[in-house]
N, C-alpha and C positions, 0 to 999 in steps of 0.2 A: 820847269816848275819853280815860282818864286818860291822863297823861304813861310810865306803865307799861309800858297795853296796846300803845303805838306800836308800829308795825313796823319794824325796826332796819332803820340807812341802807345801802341794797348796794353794795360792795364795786365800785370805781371798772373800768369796763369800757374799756378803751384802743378808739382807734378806728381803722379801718384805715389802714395805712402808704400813702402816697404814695409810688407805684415811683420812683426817680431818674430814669426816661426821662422820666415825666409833668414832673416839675420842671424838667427839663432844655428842652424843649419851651416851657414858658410863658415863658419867657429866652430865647429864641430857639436857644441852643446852650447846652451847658456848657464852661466854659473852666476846665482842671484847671492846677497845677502852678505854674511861672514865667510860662505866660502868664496864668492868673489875677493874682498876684504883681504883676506886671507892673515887678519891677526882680529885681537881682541879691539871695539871700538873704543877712542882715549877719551874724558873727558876733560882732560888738560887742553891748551893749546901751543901744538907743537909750533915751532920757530918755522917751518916754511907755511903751518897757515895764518901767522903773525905777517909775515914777509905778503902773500898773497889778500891777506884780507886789507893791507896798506895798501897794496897797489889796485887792488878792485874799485873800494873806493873812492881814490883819487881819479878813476876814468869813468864811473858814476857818476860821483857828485861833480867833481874839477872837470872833467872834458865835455858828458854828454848833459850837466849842468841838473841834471834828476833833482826831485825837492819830496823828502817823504814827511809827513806831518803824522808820528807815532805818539800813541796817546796810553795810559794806563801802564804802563810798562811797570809798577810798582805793584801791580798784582801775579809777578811773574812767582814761582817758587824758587827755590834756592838751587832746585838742579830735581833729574831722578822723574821726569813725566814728558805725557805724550801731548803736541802740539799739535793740533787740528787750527791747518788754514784756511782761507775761503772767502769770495769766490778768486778763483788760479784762471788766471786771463794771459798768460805771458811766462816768458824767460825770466824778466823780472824777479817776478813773487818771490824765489828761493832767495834772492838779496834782499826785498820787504820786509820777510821773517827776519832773515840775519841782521839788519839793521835795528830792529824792537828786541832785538836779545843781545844780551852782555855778552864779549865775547869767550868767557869762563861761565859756565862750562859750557861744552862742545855741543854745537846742534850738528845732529847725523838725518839727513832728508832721504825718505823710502821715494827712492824716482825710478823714471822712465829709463833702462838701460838701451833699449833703441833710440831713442830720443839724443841720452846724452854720450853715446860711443857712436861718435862720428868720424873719428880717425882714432888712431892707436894711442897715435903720440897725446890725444886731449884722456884716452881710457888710463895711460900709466898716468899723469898729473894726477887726474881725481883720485886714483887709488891712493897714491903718494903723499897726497897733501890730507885723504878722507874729507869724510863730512856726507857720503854718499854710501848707500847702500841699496844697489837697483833691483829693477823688479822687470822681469819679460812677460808681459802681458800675455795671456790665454798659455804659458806656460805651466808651473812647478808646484801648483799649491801654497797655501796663506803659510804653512808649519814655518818654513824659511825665514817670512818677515816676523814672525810672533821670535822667536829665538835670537833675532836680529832688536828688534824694539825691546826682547828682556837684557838682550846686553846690556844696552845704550841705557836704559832707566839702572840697572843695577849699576853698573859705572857713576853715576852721577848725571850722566848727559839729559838731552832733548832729542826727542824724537818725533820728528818732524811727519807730517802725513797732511797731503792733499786731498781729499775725497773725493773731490768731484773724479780726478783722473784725468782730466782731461783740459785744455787751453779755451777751447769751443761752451760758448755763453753767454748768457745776455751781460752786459754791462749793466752793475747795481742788483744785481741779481745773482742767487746761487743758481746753477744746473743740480740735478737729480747728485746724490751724494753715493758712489761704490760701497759694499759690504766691506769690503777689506777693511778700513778703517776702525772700522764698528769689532771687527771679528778680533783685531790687536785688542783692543781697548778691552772686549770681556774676557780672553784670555791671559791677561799680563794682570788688569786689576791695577793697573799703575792711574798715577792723576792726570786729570785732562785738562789742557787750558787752551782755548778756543781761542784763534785768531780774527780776526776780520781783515780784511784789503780788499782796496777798492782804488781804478786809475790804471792798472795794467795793461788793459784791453788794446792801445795802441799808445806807444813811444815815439817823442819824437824831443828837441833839445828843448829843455825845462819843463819835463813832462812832472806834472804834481802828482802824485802818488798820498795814498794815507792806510795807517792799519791801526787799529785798537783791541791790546788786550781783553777779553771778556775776564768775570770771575774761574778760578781753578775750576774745575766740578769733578765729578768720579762718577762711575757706572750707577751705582745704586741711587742718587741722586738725579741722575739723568731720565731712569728707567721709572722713578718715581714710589709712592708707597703702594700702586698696586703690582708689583714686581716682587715674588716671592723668593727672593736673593736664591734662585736655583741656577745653577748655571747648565744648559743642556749638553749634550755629548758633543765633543767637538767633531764634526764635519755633517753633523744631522741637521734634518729640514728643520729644526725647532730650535737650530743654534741661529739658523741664519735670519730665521722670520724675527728673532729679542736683538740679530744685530741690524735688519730693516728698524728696529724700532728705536733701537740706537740711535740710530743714523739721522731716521725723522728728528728725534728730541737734538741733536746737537745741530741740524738746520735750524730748526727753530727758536736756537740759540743768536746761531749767527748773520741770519736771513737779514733781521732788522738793524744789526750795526752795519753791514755792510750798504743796506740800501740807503742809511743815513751818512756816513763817511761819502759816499757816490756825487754827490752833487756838488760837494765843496774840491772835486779834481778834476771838474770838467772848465775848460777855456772856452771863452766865444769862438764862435763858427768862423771868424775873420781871423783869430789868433793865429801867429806864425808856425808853423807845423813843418820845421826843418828837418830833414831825411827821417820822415815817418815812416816808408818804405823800410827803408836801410835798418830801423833802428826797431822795429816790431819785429820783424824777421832776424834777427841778428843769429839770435840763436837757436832759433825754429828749421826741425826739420822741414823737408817739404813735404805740402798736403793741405788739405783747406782749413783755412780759419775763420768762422763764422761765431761772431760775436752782433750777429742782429738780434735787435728787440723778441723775435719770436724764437731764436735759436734752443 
């Protein structure tokens, strides 16, 4: 067989996801939050995530040549509120955020603990260095993260939250936004300032990236004047239906910067697209990633 007739390599097939209960299980339990953590969240920056935020970086920006075009970043507050991003296309996003925020004070990101304990040795780093406080999905109840997000705002910090939940999306577009988010935000009462990103969807060497600050906003602002500032009992049907409504009003915040950011980080179809592969999956568990139009 000439080197011709070969039959071309197929197309990388992800293998099935590991449920979070399975993970959970072989740990004997999952431990979310501050007692993960296991101290108070700092909103100083400690000297290893000074050391690590250099060297991240320089293999960002100096190796894999990344290009983020952050816009507004003057409507940020001074520290003490909750960051809603979106839409979360990638590995990426969490260095998006980090790039549009100063690195005083400390942004703490509620993530995926299946996702990001993929060895031991990367679960003691994050604890070590912080900035994480994970969440095991169909697990432990929201109390966790609401106690976790009042630390982090009571400290002075950023507290960071994805909505969507999930990698899986159309490009330029938000996916359906989780309760959780919504359920933090009425229970803490802390300020909100909407992100936008757009460009994550698939990495490859000078992949352009963009995010823009929205204005700060707060719950009663979002929920509007016909919202009679009652807050319902936390874990009832009538807490979660005002955070579905949440939820709706902060989509509808961030829907339209993202799908205006979108067009200005797309390359022509001929552009060079050096270990796309390699560099989308870097840090993606395996499992499928569907970021088509209809997704």
């Amino acid at each position: 067989m000439t080197a011709g007739d070969r039959p071309a390599a197929r197309p990388r097939r992800p293998q099935a996801r590991i449920r979070p209960e399975a993970l959970a299980a072989e740990r004997g339990r999952a431990r979310e939050g501050l007692e993960w953590l296991g101290r108070r969240p700092e909103s100083h920056a400690t000297l290893q995530y000074r050391i690590l935020r250099l060297v991240v970086r320089f293999v960002l920006f100096g190796v894999f040549r990344f290009r983020i075009d952050t816009s507004c970043q003057e409507r940020l507050p001074s520290g003490g509120y909750l960051l809603v991003a979106a839409a979360h296309r990638g590995w990426m996003d969490p260095f998006v955020v980090l790039h549009a925020l100063p690195g005083v004070p400390r942004a703490w990101f509620l993530g995926s603990g299946p996702s990001t304990f993929t060895s031991r040795w990367r679960e003691w780093l994050i604890r070590w260095v912080g900035g994480l406080l994970p969440v095991w999905r169909g697990g432990l109840g929201i109390g966790q993260h609401v106690e976790a997000a009042r630390a982090v705002v009571e400290a002075g910090g950023v507290f960071v939250q994805m909505p969507e939940g999930t990698v899986n999306g159309p490009p330029g577009r938000l996916a359906p936004f989780r309760p959780g988010t919504a359920l933090i935000a009425l229970r803490t009462s802390a300020p909100i300032v909407p992100l936008a990103i757009a460009g994550s969807e698939e990495l490859y060497i000078g992949r352009r990236m963009a995010s823009r600050v929205l204005p700060a906003t707060s719950v009663p602002e979002l929920l509007g004047p016909d919202w009679d500032g009652r807050l319902p009992e936390p874990g009832s049907r009538e807490e979660l239906a005002l955070a579905r409504r949440l939820s709706d009003a902060l989509a509808v915040r961030l829907a339209p910067a993202v799908a205006t950011l979108h067009p200005a980080t797309l390359d022509p179809s001929d552009h060079p697209r050096r270990l796309r592969q390699r560099l989308t999956w870097l840090f993606l568990g395996p499992g499928p990633l569907r970021h088509e139009a209809g997704s």
